[in-house]
C-alpha positions as CSV (number, residue, x, y, z in Angstrom):
1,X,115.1,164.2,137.7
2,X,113.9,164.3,134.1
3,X,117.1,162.5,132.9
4,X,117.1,160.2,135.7
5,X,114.0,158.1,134.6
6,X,115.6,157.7,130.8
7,X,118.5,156.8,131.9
8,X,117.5,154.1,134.5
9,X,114.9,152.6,131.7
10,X,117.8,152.4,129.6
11,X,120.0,150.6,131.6
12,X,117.1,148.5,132.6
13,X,116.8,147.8,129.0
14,X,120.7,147.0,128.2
15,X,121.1,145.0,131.2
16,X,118.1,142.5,130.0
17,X,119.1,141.6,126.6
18,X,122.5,140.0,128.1
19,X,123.9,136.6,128.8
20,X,121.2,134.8,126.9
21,X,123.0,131.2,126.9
22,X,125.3,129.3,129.8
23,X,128.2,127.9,128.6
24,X,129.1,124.2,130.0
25,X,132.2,122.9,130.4
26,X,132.4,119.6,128.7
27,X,135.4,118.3,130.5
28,X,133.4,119.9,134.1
29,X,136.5,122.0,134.8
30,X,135.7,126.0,134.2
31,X,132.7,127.4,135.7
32,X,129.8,127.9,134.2
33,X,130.1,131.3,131.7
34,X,127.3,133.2,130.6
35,X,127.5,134.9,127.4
36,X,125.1,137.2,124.6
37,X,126.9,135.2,122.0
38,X,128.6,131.9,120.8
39,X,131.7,131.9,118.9
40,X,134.0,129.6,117.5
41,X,136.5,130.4,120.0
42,X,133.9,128.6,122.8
43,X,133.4,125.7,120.5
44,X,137.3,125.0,120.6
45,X,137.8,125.4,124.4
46,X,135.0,122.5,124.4
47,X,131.9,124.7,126.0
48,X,128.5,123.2,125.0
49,X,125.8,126.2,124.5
50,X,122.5,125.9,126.5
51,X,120.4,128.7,126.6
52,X,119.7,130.3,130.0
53,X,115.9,130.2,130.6
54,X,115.8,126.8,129.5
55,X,118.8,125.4,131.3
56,X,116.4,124.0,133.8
57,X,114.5,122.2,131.3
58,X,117.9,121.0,130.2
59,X,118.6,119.5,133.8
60,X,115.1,117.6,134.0
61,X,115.9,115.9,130.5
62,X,119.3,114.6,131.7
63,X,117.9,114.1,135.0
64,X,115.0,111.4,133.0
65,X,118.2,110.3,131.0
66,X,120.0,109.3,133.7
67,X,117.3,107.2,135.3
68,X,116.2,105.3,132.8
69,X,120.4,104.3,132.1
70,X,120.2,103.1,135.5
71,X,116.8,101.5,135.4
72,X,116.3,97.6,135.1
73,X,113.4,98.2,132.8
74,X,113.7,97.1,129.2
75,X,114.8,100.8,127.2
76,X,112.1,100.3,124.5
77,X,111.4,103.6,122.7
78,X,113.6,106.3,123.3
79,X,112.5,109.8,124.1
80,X,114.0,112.5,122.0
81,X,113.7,116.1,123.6
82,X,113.7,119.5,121.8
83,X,114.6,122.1,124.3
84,X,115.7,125.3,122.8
85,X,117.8,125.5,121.2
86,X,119.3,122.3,122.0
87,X,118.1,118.7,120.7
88,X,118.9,115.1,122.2
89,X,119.0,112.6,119.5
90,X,118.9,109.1,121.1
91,X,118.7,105.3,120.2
92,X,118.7,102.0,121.6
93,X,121.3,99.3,120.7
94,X,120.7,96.3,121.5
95,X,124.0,93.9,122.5
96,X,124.4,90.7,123.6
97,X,125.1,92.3,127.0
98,X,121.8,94.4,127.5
99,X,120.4,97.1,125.8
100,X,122.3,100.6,125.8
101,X,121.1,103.9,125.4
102,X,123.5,106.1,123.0
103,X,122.6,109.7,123.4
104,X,124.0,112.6,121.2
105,X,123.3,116.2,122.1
106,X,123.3,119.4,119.7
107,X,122.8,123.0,120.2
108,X,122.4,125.2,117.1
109,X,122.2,128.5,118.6
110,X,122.7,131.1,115.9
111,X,125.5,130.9,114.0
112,X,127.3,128.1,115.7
113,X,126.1,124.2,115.8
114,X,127.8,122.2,118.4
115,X,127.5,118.6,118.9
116,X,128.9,116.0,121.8
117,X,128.2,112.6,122.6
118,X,126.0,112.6,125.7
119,X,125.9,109.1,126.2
120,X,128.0,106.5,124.8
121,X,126.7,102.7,123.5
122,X,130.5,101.8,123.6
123,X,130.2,102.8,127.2
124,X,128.1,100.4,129.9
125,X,125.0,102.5,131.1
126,X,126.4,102.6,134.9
127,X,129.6,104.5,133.5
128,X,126.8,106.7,131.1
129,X,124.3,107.3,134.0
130,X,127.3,108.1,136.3
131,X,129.1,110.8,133.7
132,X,125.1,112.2,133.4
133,X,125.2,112.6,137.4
134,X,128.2,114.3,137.4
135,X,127.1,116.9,134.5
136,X,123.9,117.3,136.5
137,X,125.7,118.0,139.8
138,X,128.1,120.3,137.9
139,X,125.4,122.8,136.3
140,X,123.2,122.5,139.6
141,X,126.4,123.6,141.4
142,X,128.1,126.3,139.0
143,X,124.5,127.3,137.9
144,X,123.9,129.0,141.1
């Protein structure tokens, strides 16, 4: 009984200091992947680090991004967001068409910095807004 309580606080311990970011699939195909680490290796298969206690916080920002792409609202000012380890850079471009929102998302977590264009200018904000919606759904789904 005396080695039992060691032990179980040990694994208690080990088991804890796991998994500290999700990996997302940029391309939405593989499941979400949870990992202690990021490594080169995950930047060439095209996974995007968030980490996990904040991955909520990551779904509220593209949830706000998303809405004001499909908002009639003139874009003004654009929000940037800091969650994390992850930052959303963002501008408005102005076009003859209408405004556009252009979006790029980076996650320096440790040794790794990865970057990808969350939402395009080139792009029409239905098509952005609709890509966002589909990310969203994706994490909400693999995420459970």
């Amino acid at each position: 009984m005396k080695y039992f309580l060691p032990f179980f606080f040990s694994i208690f311990f080990i088991s804890s200091q796991g998994q500290k970011f999700a990996l997302l699939d940029k391309r939405l195909a593989q499941p979400i992947t949870y990992t202690d680490k990021v490594t080169q290796t995950d930047k060439f298969n095209g996974f995007f680090p968030v980490e996990k206690k904040y991955l909520t916080e990551f779904v509220r920002a593209l949830e706000e991004i998303s809405k004001k792409l499909t908002s009639n609202a003139p874009m003004g000012n654009v929000k940037q967001y800091q969650i994390g380890c992850t930052k959303f850079i963002g501008h408005t471009v102005s076009l003859q068409s209408g405004d556009r929102l252009d979006y790029v998302i980076t996650s320096d977590c440790g040794d790794m910095k990865i970057s990808m264009h969350l939402s395009d200018a080139k792009i029409s904000n239905a098509n952005n807004a609709f890509y966002i919606n589909t990310w969203i759904k994706y994490i909400k789904s693999a995420g459970k």
